[in-house]
N, C-alpha and C positions, 0 to 999 in steps of 0.2 A: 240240765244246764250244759250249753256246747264246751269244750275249752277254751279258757283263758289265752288269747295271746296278747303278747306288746303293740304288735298290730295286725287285725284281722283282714288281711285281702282279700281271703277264698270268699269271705261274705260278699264285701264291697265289690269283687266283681261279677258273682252272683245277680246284682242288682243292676248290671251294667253288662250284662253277658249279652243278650243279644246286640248291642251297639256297639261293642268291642267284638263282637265275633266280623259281623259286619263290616269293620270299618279292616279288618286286619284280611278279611279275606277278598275286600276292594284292594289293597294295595300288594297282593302276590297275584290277582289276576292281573294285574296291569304291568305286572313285574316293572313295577319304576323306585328299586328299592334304595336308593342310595340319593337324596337331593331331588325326592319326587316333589310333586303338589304337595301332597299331604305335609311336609315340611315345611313347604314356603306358606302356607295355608295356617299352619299351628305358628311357626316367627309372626306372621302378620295377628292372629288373635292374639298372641302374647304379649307381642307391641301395645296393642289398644288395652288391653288389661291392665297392664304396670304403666300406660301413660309416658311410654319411651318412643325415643325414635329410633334406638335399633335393638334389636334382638336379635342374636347368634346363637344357634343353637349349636352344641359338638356333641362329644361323646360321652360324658360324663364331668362331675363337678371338678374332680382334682383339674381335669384338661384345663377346664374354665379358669379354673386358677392361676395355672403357670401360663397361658394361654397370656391371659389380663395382666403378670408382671412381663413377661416377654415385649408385651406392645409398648411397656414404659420407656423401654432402650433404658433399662436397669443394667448395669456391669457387676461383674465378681467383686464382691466385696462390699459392695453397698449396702446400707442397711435398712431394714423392713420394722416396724414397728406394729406390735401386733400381743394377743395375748398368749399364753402358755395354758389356760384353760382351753381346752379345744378340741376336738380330733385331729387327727395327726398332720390329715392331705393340707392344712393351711399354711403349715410352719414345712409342710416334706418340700413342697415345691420351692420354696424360696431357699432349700439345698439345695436342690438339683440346679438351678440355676446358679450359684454360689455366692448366692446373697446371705448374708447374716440375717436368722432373725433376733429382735430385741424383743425380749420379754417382759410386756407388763402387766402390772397386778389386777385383780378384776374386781367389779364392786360386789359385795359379799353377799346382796340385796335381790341382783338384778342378773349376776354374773355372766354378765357383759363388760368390757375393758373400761376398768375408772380414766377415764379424759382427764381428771388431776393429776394423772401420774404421766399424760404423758411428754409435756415440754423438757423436765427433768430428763427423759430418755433419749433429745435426740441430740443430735452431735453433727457436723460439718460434713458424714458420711451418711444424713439418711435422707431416703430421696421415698420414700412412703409409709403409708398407714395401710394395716389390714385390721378392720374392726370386723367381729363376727359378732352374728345376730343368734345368740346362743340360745337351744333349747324352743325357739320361735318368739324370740322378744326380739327388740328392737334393740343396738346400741345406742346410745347418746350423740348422735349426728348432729344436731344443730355444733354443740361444744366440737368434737370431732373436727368437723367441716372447718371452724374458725381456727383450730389451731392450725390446720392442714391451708390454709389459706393463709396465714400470716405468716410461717414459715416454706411457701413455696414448694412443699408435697402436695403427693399424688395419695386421694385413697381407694382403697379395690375393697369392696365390700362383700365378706364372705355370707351370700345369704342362705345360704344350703339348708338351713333349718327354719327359715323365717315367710317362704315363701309365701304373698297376700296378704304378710302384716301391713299394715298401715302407720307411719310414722307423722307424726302430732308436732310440727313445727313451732315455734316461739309467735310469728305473722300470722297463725293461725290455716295457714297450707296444710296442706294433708298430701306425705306422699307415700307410696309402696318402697318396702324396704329394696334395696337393691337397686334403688335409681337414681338417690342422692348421691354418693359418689365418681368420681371420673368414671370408674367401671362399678359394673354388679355383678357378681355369681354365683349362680345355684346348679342343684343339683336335683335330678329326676331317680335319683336311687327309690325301686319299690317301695320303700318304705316311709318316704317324703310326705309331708300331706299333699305336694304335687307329684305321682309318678308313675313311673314307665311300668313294662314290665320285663327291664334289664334295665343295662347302663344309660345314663346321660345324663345332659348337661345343658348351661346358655350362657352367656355372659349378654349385658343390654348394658347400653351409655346412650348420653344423647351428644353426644363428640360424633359431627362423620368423622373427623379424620382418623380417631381413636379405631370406630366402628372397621372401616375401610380396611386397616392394618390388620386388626382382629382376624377379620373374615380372611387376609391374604395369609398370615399366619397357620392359621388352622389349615388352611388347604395347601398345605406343601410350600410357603411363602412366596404361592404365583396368585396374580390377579388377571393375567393371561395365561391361558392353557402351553405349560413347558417355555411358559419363563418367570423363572424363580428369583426375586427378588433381594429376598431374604431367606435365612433359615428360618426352614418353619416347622410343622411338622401334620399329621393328618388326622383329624378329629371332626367328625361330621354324627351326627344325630341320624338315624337310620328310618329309614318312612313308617316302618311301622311302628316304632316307639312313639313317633311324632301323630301316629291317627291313633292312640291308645291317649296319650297327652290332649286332643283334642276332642275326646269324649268327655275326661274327666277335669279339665278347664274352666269351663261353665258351673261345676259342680264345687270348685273350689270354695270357694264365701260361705255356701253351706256346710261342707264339709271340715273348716275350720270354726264353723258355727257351734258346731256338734262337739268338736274336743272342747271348747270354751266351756259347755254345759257340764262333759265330765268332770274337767277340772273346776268345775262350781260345786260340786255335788260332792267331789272328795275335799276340796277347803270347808266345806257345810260339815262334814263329816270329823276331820282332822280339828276343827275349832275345839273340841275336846280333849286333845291329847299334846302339853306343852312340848312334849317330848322330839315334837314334829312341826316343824317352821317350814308352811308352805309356802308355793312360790310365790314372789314378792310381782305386782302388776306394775312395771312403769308407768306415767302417768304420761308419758307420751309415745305411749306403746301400746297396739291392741294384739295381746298377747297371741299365737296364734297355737301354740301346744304343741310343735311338737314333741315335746318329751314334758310331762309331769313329774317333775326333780324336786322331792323334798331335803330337808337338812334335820339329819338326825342330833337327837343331843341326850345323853346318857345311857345310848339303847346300841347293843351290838348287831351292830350290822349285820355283820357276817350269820349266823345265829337268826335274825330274822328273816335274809335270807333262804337258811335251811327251810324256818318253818313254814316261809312260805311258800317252799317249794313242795311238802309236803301236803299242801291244802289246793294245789294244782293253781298258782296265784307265781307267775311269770315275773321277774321284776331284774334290773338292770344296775351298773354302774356303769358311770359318764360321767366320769373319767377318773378311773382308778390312778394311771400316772398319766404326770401331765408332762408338757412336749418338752421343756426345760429337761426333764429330769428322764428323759429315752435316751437310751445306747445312742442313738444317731447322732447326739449333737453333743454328743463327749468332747468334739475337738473345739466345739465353742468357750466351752469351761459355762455353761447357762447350767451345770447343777448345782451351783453354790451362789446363783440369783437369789435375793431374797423377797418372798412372792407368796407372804404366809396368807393370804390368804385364798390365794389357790392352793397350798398345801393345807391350810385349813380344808377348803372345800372336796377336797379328791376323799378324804377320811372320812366324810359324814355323809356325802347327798346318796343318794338312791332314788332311782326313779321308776313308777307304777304304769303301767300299762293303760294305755288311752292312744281311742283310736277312734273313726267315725262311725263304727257298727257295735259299740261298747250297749250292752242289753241291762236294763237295770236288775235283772238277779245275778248278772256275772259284778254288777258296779257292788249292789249288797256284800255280794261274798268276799270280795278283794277289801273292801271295806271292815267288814268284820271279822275277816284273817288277821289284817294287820292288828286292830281294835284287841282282840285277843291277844297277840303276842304280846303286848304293850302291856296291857294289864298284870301279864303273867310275869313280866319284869320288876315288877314292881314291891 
């Protein structure tokens, strides 16, 4: 049996080696590394994929991020409405700009931002929403959309984990996650079920005027060569990440196909052990995996863990501390938010490795590891 990884790439590009060699050693003969074809070529399939009219591709997701509050003509001090379950770049950037974030609680189910909690959080200073589509679910957009509409916010949609979900509207629409809000933004981190093989990023809206800004933004805040409109700053998507992106595009739908099977095979599996509450499927969400995060209950984590590192069985926490409760926003006073149920959720989830080259004796053994410790708890 090969080893166990959280995500296997050397395989997955194994299977994709000569169209990635190919397509990477088209774009250093032609040396047009920086805003070649290949770029303008992978925006324009990304467009038709997500069903948007613009796609910006930069340099990575965090850019995307503060990229997408920068174009809101946000000021110090405003406030951002967003969850505290998350990785860090959602809530880092709305410091750097010196926006407050407001921390809400997440549904314990879905763990995506509970939309009940958020009218109670917002106050005469907040001018947006950042929902994230956590682990590869969907947020609750329809609810989202109407609060952010009736009180006259902007939402920017972190989709960095969700990318080719599909969101399951009330009218019966179907749209891809990241394109119902004013902005969307993901990320191409290796490890994405869409990604490079380094850094990037895009943001899509269907706003020209949103889009326009975006793209002047990113590029030094000129829309004419040497003359700068605005502060901006410099974040471009590089040509050969973008021809490695347009191999593995097409392959997406499949390729989140594939995690949906894993994660069928380990709920098929886990149905036997109370002790492990798998991930919950919204019903207007078609899950897309990227992380398989269960929620422990009676079983030491830490301790399972060990043993399953001992049985060569890979496994992760997301999110040990959550953003509220990081050194960095000490001066907000957000560690004594009360958000039990992301401090519920930081203590118990752990998440198993799933990936689209997951081999069914590697699925057995990681199955059977945990299956084991479980019992021996007992």
């Amino acid at each position: 049996m090969k080893n166990i990884q959280m995500v296997d790439l050397i395989t997955q590009y194994a299977e994709i080696k000569s169209d990635v060699n190919s397509a990477i050693l088209n774009v250093i003969e032609n040396a047009q590394f920086i805003n070649g074809p290949e770029v303008q070529k992978f925006q324009a399939e990304m467009q038709n994929y997500l069903g948007v009219k613009h796609v910006i591709p930069v340099a990575n997701g965090t850019d995307a991020l503060q990229i997408a509050l920068m174009a809101l003509d946000l000021k110090p001090g405003d406030e951002v409405i967003t969850p505290s379950y998350t990785y860090i770049a959602t809530t880092e950037v709305m410091a750097l700009l010196g926006l407050k974030p407001v921390f809400v609680d997440v549904d314990p189910d879905t763990f995506c931002i509970n939309f009940n909690l958020i009218e109670a959080a917002i106050t005469p200073k907040t001018k947006a929403i950042v929902p994230v589509h956590l682990y590869g679910q969907s947020a609750p957009m329809n609810e989202i959309m109407a609060i952010a509409n009736k009180h006259n916010l902007f939402v920017v949609e972190d989709n960095a984990q969700a990318i080719g979900c599909d969101y399951y509207h009330t009218d019966t629409k179907i749209s891809k996650t990241g394109t119902i809000g004013h902005i969307g933004c993901t990320s191409f981190f290796p490890s994405k079920n869409l990604g490079c093989y380094g850094d990037g990023g895009a943001m899509c809206t269907n706003d020209d005027d949103l889009a326009a800004k975006i793209r002047m933004i990113a590029n030094h805040g000129q829309s004419k060569r040497y003359y700068h409109d605005v502060v901006g700053c410099n974040s471009r998507l590089d040509s050969i990440q973008a021809a490695v992106l347009r191999i593995k595009l097409p392959k997406l739908d499949a390729y989140n196909d594939k995690r949906r099977a894993v994660a069928d095979a380990y709920d098929t599996y886990f149905s036997q052990y109370p002790e492990i509450k798998t991930p919950v499927r919204a019903l207007n969400s078609k899950h897309v995996f990227h992380q398989y995060t269960v929620q422990l209950e009676g079983i030491d984590r830490d301790a399972m863990q060990t043993f399953l590192e001992s049985k060569g069985v890979p496994s992760m926490i997301y999110y040990p501390v959550p953003a509220h409760k990081q050194k960095m926003f000490e001066h907000f006073g957000s560690a004594s938010t009360d958000l039990p149920v992301t401090d519920w959720l930081t203590k118990r989830v752990i998440s198993f490795p799933i990936h689209t080259e997951m081999e069914e004796e590697q699925l057995n053994h990681i199955c059977q590891s945990i299956g084991a410790f479980i019992e021996s708890q007992r």
